[in-house]
C-alpha positions in Angstrom: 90.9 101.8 79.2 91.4 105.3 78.3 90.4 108.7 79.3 90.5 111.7 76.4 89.5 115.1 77.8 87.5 117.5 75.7 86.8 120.6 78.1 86.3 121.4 81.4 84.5 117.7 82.8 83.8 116.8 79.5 85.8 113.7 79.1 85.2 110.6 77.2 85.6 106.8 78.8 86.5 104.3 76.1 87.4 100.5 76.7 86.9 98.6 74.0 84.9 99.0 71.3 82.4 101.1 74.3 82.4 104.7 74.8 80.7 106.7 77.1 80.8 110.6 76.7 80.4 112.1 80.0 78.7 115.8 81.3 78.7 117.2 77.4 79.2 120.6 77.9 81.0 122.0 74.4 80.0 124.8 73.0 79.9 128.2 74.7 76.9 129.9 76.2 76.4 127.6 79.3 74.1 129.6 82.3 72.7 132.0 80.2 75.3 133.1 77.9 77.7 133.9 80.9 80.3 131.0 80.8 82.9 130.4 77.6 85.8 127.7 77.3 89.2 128.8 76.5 91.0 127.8 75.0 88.1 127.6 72.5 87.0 124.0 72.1 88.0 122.8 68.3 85.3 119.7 68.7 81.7 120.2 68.0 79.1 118.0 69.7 78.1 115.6 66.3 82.2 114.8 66.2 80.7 112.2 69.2 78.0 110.9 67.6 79.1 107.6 67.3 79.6 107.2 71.6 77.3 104.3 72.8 76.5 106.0 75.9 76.0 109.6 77.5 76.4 110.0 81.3 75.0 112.9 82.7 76.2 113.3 86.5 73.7 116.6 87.2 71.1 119.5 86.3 73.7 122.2 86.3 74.3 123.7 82.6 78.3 122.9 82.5 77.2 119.7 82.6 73.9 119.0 81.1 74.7 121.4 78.3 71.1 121.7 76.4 72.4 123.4 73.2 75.2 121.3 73.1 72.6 117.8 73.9 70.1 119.1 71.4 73.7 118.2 68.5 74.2 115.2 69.6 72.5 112.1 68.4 69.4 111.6 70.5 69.6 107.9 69.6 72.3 107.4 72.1 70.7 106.3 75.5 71.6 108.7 78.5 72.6 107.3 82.1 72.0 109.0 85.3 71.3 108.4 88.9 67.8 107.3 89.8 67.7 110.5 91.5 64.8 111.4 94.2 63.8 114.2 91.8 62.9 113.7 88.1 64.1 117.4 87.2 67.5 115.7 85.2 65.3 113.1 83.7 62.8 115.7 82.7 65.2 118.3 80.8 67.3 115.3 79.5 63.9 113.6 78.0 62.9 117.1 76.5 65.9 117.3 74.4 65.0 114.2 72.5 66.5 111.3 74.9 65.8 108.1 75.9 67.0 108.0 79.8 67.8 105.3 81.9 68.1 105.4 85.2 70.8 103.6 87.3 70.0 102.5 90.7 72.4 103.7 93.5 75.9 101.9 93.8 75.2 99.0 91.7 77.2 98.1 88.6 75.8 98.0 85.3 77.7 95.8 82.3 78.1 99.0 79.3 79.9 96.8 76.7 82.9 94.8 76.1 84.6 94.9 79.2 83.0 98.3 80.5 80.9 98.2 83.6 79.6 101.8 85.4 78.3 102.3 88.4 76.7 105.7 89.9 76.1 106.6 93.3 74.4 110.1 94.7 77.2 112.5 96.6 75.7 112.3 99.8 75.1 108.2 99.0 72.0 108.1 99.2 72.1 109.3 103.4 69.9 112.2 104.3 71.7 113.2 107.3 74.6 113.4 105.0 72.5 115.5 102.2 71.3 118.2 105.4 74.4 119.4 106.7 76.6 120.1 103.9 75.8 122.7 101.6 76.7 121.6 98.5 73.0 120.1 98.4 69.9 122.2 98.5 68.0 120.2 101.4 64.6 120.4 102.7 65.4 120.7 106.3 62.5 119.7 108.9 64.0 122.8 111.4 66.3 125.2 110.3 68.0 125.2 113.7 69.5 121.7 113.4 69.4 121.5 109.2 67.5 118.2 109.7 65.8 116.8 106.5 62.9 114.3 105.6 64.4 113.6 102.0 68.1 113.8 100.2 67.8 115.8 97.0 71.1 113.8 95.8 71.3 116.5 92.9 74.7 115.5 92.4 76.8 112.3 91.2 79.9 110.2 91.0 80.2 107.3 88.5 83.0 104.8 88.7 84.3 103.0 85.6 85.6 100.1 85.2 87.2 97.0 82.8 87.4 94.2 85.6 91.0 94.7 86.1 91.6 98.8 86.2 89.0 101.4 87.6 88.6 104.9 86.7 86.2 107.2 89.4 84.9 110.3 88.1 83.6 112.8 91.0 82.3 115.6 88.5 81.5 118.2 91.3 81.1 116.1 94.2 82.2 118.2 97.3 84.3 117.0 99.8 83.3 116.4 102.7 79.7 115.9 101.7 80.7 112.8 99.4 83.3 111.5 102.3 81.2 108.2 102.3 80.4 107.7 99.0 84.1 107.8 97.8 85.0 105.4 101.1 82.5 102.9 100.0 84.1 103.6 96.2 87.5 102.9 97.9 86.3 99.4 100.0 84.7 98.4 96.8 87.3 98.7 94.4 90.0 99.1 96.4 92.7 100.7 94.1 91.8 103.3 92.2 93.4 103.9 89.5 92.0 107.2 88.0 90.5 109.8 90.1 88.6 113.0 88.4 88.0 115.6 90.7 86.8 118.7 90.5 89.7 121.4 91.7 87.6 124.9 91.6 84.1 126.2 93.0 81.7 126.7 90.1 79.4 129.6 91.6 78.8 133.5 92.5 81.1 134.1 95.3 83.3 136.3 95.5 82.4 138.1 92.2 79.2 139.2 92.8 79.4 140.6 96.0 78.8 144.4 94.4 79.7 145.6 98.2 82.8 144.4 98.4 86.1 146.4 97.5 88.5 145.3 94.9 91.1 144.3 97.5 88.6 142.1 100.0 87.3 140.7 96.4 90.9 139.6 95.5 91.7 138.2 99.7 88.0 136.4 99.1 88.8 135.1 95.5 92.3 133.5 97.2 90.6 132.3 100.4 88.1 130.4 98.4 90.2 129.2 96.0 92.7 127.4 98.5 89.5 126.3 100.4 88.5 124.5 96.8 92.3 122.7 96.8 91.9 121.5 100.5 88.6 120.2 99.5 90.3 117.7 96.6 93.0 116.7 98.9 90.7 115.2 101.2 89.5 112.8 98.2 93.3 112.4 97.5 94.0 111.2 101.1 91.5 109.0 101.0 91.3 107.3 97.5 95.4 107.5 97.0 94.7 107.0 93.8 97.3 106.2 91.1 96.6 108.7 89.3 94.5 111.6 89.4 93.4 114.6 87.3 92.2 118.2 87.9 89.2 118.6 85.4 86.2 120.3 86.5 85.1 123.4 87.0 86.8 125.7 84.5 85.2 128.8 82.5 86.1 132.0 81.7 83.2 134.6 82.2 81.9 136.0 79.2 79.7 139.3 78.0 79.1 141.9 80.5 80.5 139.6 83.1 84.0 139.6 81.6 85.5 141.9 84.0 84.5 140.3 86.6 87.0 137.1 85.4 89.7 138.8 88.0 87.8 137.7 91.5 86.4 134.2 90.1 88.2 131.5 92.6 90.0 129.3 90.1 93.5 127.9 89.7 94.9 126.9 86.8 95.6 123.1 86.6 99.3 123.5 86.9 98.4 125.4 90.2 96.8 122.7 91.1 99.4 120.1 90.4 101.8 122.2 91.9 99.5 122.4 95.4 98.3 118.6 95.3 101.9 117.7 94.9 103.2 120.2 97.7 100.8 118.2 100.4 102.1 115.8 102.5 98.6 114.3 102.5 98.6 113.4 99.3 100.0 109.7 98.8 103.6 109.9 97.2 102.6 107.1 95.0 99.8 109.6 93.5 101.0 111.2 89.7 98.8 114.1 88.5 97.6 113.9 85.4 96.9 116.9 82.8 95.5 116.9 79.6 95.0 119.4 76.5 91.3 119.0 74.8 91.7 116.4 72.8 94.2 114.4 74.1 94.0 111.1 75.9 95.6 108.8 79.1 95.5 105.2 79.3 94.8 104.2 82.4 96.5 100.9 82.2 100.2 102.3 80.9 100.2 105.3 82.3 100.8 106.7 78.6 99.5 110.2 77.7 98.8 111.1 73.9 100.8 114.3 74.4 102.4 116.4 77.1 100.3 119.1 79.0 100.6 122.8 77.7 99.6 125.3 80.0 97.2 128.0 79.2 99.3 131.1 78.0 97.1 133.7 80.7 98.0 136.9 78.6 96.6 135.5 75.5 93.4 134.3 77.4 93.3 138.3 78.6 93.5 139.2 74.8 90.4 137.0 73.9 88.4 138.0 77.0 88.5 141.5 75.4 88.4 141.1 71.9 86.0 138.4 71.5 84.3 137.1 74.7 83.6 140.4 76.1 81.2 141.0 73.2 79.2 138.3 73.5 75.2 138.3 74.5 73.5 136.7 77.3 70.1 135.1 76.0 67.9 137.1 78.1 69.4 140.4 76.1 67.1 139.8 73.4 63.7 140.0 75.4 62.4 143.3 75.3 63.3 145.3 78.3 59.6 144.3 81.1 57.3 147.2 82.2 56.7 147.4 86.1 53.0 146.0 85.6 54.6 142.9 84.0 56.5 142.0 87.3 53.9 142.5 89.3 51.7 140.3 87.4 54.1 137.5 88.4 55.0 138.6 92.0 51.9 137.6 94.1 52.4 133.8 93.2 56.4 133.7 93.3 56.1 135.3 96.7 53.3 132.8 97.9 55.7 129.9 96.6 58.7 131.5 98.3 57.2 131.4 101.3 56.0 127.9 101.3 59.1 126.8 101.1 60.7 128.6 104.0 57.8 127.7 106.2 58.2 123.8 105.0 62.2 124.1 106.4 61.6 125.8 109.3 63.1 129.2 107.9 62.5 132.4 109.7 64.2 135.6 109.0 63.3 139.3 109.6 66.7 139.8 107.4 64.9 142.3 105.0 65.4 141.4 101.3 65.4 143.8 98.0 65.2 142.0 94.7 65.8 144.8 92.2 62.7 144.9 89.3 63.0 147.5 86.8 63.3 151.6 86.6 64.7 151.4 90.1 61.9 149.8 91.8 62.7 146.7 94.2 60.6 143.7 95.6 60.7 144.1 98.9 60.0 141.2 101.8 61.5 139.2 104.8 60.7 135.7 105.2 58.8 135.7 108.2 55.6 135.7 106.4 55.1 139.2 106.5 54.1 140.1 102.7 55.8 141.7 100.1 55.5 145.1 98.2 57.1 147.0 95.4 59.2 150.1 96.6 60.5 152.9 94.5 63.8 153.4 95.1 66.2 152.0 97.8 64.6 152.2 101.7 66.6 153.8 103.9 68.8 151.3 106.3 66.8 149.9 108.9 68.8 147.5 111.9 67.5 144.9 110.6 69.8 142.9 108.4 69.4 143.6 104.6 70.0 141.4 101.4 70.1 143.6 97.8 70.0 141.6 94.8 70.7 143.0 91.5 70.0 141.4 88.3 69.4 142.6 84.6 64.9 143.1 84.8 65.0 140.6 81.6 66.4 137.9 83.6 64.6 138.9 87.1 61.5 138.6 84.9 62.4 135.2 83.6 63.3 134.0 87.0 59.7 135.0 88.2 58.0 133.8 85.7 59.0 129.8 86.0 62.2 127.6 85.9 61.0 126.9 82.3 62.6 130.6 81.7 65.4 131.0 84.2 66.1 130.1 87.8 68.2 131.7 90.6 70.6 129.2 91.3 71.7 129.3 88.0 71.7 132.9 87.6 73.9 133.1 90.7 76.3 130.5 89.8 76.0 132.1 86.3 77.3 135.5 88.2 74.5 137.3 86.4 73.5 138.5 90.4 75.1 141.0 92.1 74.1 140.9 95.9 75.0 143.1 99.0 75.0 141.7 102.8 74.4 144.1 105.3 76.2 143.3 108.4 77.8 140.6 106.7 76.3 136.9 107.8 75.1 134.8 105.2 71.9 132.8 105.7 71.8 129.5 103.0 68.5 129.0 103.9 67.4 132.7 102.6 69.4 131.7 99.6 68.0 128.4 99.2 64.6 129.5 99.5 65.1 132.2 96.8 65.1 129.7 94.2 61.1 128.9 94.9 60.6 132.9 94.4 58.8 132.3 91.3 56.0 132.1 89.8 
């Protein structure tokens, strides 16, 4: 059985004659136009055309890629997790694809020797889903974060030929996914490939627009060591033979490029270098890195060709002269009128605050969601209303949230997910927010992405 990576946690799983291509993300452009590869990937998506299956572990765009899904042979059946929600079903159906469904830890024959199985990130436990927040949950009171329902937007999938075993944790979050990878580990027992994700994918620190450049850089560093303690828990648990960094990177493209310097990433060998510095980590464990392209077998231990790091002056260079050029999508929509937000804010506000009240979420924190020619949405969710203000309010003592966004893509947002949605906006970095004192409230956050219409 081997493992070839293409980008980021793009990889492909071949045993046999059977190949699955999972979380095809190749060409650039993913959240809007905001995230790039580099090095640039030298594969385009019909170069896998001939794969028998696609595995799609969740929603997010670095993953379920829908430019680079709408190349790829829609013939080819696509797996996923029989998910609560029908949102990855939906989007993967609307590109062309027949989708099936895979019921929660139970192993499905692919072909030849190849058998999968997927299990949800919290595994399939509620309680689990409600107290970690790498799932949006629909808490029954805010107070305790207790939930009537997992969301499960996230997934594992573990490979294997009947003699060697291959897990891939795509962004599964440790410890939210604790239990899912134990039951993987009492399962299998030895694993003998572990994929994890090494870097948070999202926002923060970057778009914090109130922050200076030196608590940006002491943020970026905080969070990106908190991102490498995360994958060492999965180490220490699975002590897997082998494991690889793979998920996770980007470089930030268009207007966005500056903001490369506070995104919390390492660089794989940083990784290796940390992962092999823990004395948590199993001494048995060998890291494994791979250039686009090339390939491990899991059963040799063979690698098609030893890792070359990324050369971090030439990235630099191509941030400026190519990716810092680039377009987001929303930049070709004509720049909205006042009257055409406010033709979409009654119902996004009405549908923002249903979903606070149906988790229990109260807040007088004061939010400003910035519209066009310097006028702001303004509103608290504690069901007192919105308006439209002209200009910035003066500071109040109540707590305030200011969210700046370009009006094409606050407009979009409004509008419907079918145009844009906040979460991916923020993850995209595409918002720039202030927090005034400084507390962050998930639930405000979490119920921003219902502000639409």
């Amino acid at each position: 059985m081997r493992v070839r990576h293409v980008k980021s946690s793009t990889v492909l799983v071949e045993s046999g004659d059977t190949a699955v291509l999972c979380d095809p993300w190749i060409l650039d452009g993913a959240f809007y136009g905001a995230w790039a590869h580099y090095p640039p990937v030298e594969f385009e998506p019909e170069d896998f055309n001939d794969v028998d299956y696609i595995y799609i572990s969740h929603i997010h765009p670095d993953h379920c890629h829908r430019e680079t899904l709408e190349r790829l042979d829609s013939e080819v059946p696509v797996l996923i997790h029989d998910y609560n929600w029908d949102f990855l079903r939906h989007n993967v159906e609307a590109a062309g694809f027949d989708v099936r469904e895979l019921p929660h830890d139970e192993r499905i024959h692919l072909g030849d020797d190849l058998s999968v199985n997927v299990l949800a990130s919290d595994d399939c436990d509620p309680a689990v889903c409600g107290n970690h927040f790498a799932c949006p949950w629909m808490a029954e009171d805010a107070s305790t974060q207790g939930i009537d329902g997992s969301t499960q937007i996230d997934s594992m999938a573990v490979f294997d030929d009947g003699e060697h075993t291959v897990l891939n944790l795509n962004d599964c979050r440790w410890p939210m996914s604790q239990h899912a990878a134990g039951r993987i580990k009492e399962q299998y027992g030895e694993i003998d490939l572990a994929m994890l994700q090494y870097t948070f994918a999202g926002g923060y620190p970057q778009g914090r627009i109130d922050y200076s450049h030196e608590t940006l850089l002491a943020e970026r560093e905080d969070r990106r060591l908190q991102s490498l303690e995360n994958a060492v828990g999965f180490l220490e648990l699975l002590e897997p033979s082998y494991y690889m960094p793979f998920a996770g990177s980007y470089t930030l493209a268009g207007d966005l490029a500056d903001l490369n310097e506070y995104v919390a990433r390492s660089t794989r060998s940083e990784a290796r270098d940390y992962f092999e510095d823990d004395e948590r980590v199993a001494d048995g464990s060998e890291c494994v890195l791979l250039n686009s392209g090339e390939w491990f077998d899991v059963a040799t231990g063979e690698q098609s060709a030893p890792f070359t790091p990324v050369d971090q002056e030439k990235r630099q260079e191509y941030i400026e002269t190519e990716l810092a050029d680039r377009a987001f999508t929303y930049e070709s929509d004509p720049m909205p009128t006042l009257e055409s937000f406010e033709e979409h804010l009654p119902a996004a506000y009405e549908n923002f605050d249903t979903k606070r009240r149906g988790i229990g979420f109260e807040s007088e924190t004061e939010v400003l969601l910035s519209l066009v020619d310097d006028h702001y949405m303004r509103f608290t969710a504690d069901g007192g209303g919105h308006e439209v203000v002209d200009g910035l309010p003066d500071r109040t003592d109540r707590r305030r949230v200011r969210m700046e966004m370009d009006p094409r893509l606050t407009l979009r947002i409004l509008k419907g997910p079918r145009y844009a949605h906040f979460n991916n906006a923020y993850i995209g970095s595409h918002l720039g927010f202030s927090i005034e004192p400084d507390v962050y409230e998930r639930s405000l956050f979490y119920s921003m992405s219902f502000l639409h219409a």
